[in-house]
PLY file of the C-alpha trace (Angstrom):
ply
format ascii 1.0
element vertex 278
property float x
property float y
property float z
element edge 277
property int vertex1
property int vertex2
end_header
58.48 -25.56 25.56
61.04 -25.21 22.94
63.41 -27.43 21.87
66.31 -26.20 20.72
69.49 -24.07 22.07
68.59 -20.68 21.22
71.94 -18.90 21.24
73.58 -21.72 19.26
70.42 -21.69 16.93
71.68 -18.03 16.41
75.09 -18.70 15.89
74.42 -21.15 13.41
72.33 -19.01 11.67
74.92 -16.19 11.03
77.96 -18.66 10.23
75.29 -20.47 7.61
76.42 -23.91 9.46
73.02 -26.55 8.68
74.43 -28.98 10.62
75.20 -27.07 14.08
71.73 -26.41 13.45
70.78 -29.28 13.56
72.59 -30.04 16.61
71.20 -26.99 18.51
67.61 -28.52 17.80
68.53 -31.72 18.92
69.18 -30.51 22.81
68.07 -32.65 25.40
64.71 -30.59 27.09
66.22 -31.08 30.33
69.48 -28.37 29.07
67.16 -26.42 27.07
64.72 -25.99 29.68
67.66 -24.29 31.46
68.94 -22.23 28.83
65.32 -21.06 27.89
64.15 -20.07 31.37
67.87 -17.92 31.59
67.26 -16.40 28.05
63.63 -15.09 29.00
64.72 -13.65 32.58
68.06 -12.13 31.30
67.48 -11.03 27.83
65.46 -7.99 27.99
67.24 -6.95 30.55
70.36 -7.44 28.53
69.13 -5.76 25.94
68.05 -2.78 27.69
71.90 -2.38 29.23
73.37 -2.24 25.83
71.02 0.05 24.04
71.09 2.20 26.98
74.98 2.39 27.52
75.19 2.76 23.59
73.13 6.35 24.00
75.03 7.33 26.93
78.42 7.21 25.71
77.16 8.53 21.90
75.37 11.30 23.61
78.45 12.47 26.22
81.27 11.83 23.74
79.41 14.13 21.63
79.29 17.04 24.37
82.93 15.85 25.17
83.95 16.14 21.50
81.77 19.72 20.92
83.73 21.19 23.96
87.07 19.72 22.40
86.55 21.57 18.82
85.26 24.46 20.55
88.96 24.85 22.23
87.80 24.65 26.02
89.58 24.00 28.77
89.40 20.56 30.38
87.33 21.92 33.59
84.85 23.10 31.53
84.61 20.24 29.80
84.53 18.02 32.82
81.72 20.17 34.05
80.21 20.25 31.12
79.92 16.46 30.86
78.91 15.47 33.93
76.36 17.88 33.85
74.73 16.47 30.63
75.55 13.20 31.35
73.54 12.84 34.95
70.78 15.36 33.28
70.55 13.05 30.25
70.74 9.57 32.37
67.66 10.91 34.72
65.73 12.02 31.66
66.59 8.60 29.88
65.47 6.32 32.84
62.17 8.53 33.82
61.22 8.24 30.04
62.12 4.79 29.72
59.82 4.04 33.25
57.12 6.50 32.21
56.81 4.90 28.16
56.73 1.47 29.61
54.18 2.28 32.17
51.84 3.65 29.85
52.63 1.13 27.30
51.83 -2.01 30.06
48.78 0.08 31.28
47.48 -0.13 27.73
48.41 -3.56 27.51
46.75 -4.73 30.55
43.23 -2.52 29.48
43.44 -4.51 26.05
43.82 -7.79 27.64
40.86 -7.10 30.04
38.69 -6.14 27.15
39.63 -9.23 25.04
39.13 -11.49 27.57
35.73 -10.13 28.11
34.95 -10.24 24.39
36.35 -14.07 24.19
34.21 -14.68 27.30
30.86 -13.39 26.01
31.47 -13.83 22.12
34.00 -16.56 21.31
32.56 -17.28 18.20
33.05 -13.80 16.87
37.05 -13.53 18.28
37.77 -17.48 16.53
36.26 -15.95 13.47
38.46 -12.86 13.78
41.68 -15.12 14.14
40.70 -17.27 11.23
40.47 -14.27 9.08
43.66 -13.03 9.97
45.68 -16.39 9.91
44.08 -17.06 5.97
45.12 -13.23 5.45
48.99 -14.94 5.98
48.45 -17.85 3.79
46.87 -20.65 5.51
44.07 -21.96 3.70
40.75 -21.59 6.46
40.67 -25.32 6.80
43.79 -25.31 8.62
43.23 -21.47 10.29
40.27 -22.91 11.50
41.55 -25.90 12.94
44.72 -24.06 14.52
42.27 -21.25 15.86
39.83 -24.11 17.05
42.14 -25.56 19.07
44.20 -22.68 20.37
40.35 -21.32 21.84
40.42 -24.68 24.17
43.46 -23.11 26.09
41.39 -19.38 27.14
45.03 -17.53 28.76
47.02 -18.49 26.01
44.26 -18.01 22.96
43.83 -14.20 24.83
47.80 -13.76 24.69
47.75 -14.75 20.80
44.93 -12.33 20.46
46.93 -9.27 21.43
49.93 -10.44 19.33
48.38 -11.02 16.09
45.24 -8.60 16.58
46.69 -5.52 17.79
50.61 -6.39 17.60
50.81 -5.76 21.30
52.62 -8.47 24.26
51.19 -9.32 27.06
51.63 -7.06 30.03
54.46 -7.51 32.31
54.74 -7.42 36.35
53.80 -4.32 37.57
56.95 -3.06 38.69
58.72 -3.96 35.51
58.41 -0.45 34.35
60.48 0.99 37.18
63.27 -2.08 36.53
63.22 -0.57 33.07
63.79 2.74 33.91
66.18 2.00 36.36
68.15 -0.66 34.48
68.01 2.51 31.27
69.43 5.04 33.88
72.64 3.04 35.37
73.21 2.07 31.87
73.47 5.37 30.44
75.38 6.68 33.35
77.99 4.00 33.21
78.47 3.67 29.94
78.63 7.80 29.43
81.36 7.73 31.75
83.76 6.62 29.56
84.42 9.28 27.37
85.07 11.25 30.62
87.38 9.05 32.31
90.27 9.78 29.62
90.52 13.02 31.28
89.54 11.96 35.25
92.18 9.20 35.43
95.05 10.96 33.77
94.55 14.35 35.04
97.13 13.84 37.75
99.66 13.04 35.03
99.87 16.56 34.49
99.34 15.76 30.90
98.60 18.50 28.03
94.99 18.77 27.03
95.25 17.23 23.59
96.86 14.48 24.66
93.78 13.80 27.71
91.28 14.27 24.81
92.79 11.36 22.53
92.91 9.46 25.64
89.28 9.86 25.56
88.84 9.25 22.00
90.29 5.88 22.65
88.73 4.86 25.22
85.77 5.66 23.67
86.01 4.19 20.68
87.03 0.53 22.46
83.81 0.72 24.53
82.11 1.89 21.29
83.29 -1.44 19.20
82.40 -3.64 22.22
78.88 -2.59 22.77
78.41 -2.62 19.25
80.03 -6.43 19.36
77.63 -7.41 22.13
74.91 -5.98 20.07
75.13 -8.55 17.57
73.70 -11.03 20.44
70.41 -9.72 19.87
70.81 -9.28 15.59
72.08 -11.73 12.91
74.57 -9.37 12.23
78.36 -10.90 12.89
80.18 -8.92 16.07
82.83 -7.11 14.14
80.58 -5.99 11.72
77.94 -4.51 14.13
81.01 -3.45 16.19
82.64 -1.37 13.29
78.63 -0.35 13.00
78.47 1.19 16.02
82.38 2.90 16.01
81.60 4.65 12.71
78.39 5.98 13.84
79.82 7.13 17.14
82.26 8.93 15.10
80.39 10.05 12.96
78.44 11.95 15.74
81.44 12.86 17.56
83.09 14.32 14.43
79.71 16.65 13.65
79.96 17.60 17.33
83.74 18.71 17.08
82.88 20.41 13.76
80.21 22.59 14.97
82.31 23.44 18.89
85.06 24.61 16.05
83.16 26.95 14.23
81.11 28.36 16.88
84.63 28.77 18.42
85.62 30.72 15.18
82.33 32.61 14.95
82.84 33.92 18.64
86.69 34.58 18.23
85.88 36.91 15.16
83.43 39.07 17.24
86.39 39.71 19.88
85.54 37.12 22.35
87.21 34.13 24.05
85.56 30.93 23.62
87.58 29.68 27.09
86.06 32.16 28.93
82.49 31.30 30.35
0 1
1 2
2 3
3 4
4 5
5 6
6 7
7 8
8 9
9 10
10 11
11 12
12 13
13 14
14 15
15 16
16 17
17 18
18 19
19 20
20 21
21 22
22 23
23 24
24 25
25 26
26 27
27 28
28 29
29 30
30 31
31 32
32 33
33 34
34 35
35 36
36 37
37 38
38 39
39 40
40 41
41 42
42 43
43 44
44 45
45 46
46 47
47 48
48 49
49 50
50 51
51 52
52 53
53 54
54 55
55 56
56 57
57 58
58 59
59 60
60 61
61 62
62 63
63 64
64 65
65 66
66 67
67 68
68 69
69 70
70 71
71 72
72 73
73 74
74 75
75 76
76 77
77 78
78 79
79 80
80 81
81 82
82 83
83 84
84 85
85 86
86 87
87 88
88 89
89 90
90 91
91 92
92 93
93 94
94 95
95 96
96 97
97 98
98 99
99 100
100 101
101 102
102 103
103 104
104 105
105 106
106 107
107 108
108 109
109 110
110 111
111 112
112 113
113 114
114 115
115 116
116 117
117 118
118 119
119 120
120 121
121 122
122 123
123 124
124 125
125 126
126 127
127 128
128 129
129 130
130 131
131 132
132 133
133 134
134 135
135 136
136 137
137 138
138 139
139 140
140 141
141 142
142 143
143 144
144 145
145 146
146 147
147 148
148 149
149 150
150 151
151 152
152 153
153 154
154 155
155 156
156 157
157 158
158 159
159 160
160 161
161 162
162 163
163 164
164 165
165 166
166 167
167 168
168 169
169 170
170 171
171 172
172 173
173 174
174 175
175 176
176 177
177 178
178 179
179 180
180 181
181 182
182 183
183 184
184 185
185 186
186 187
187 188
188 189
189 190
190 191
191 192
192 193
193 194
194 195
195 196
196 197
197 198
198 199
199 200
200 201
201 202
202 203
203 204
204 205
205 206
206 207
207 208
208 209
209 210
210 211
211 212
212 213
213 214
214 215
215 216
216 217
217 218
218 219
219 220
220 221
221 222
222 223
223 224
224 225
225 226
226 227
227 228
228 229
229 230
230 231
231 232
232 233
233 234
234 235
235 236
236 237
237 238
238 239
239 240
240 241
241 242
242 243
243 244
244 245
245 246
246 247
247 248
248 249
249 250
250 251
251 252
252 253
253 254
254 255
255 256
256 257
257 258
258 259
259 260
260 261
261 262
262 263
263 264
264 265
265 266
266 267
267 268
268 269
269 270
270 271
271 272
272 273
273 274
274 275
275 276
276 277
């Protein structure tokens, strides 16, 4: 059981502060308990939101901002984006659900056939972990004696097996792949929203169609900043640094986007043909 505050332990880390620290290691194990047991059930999931909303609202801001160069109406481009966005959100979450399926399917067949190595040959898998602990530096008096001990605790010794051995964790619940997928999917779809509700909750302003797409540019680019702030919870990056992170590489895509709707538009104007017209 650790003993320390994690997210203050992170904190301290990025401001370079030795002696908050120190303090965050010095939590009593009754609070840290607590704030370990939260950190393991929410932070995947976490995580997952973030990265997920981050694709969705890169992915529709970049069909928003294509439609935008290529001089479209805003009906098309509401049609447009809603269209990609739901496509791309199912595709998202069934990939997500279907990688992490196979992934815990292989993790689960690994596990069963290094618990039945350790079972019939422990010898040979202690020997294998020595080897690789003296391949990091530890001299095989100590590997041995880590390894040694570790072996007297089977579930946990198999766990440490997959992780250093073949770099893989231990599988999940079974149903955690269809969380995933489903957690990936809302994400996306919430998040990819955004860049469509500059022109959704003003259209009954009657405003101009420039004006509704820097609506959406702003929008978007707040959401973009914040994600990319929240980010920094899982990096040792600082928030407004992995928040301008995120903004310039959202615009970045959005800009390419808007630069290749404009010269299709141009290509398809020169050959005597509206780009509005579908």
């Amino acid at each position: 059981m650790a003993t320390r505050d994690l997210s203050r332990a992170q904190e301290a880390f990025v401001a370079g502060d030795e002696a908050a620290s120190i303090e965050a290691h010095m939590i009593n194990v009754t609070s840290t308990r607590t704030a370990a047991e939260h950190h393991k059930s929410g932070g995947d999931r976490m995580k997952s939101i973030i990265f997920g909303g981050l694709d969705g609202i890169i992915t529709t801001f970049a069909v928003v901002a294509g439609a935008g160069g290529g001089g479209l109406s805003v009906s098309t481009v509401l049609i447009m984006g809603f269209s990609s966005l739901v496509a791309d959100a199912l595709s998202m979450g069934v990939g997500d659900a279907l990688s992490s399926k196979a992934e815990s399917e292989v993790a689960v067949r690994e596990r069963k056939r290094e618990k039945w190595e350790f079972e019939n040959y422990p010898e040979g898998e202690i020997k294998e972990m020595v080897e690789i602990y003296t391949g990091r530096g530890m001299t095989t008096e100590d590997a041995s004696s880590v390894i040694h001990t570790l072996s007297k605790y089977p579930e946990m010794f198999i766990d440490l097996m997959m992780k250093d051995e073949l770099g893989m964790d231990a599988p999940g619940e079974n149903w955690d792949h269809i969380k995933s997928g489903a957690i990936c999917f809302a994400s996306f779809l919430l998040f990819g929203s955004v860049p469509l509700l500059g022109f959704v909750a003003f259209l009954p302003l009657s405003l101009d169609d420039t004006t509704l797409f820097y609506i959406s540019i702003g929008l978007t680019a707040v959401t973009l900043f914040v994600l990319g702030a929240i980010k920094s919870s899982f990096t040792t990056r600082s928030w407004w640094a992995s928040g301008l992170e995120i903004l310039v590489l959202g615009a970045a895509t959005a800009s390419t986007a808007y630069l290749i709707g404009w010269i299709v538009e141009l290509i398809v104007n020169s050959n005597g043909h509206d780009a509005r017209v579908l």
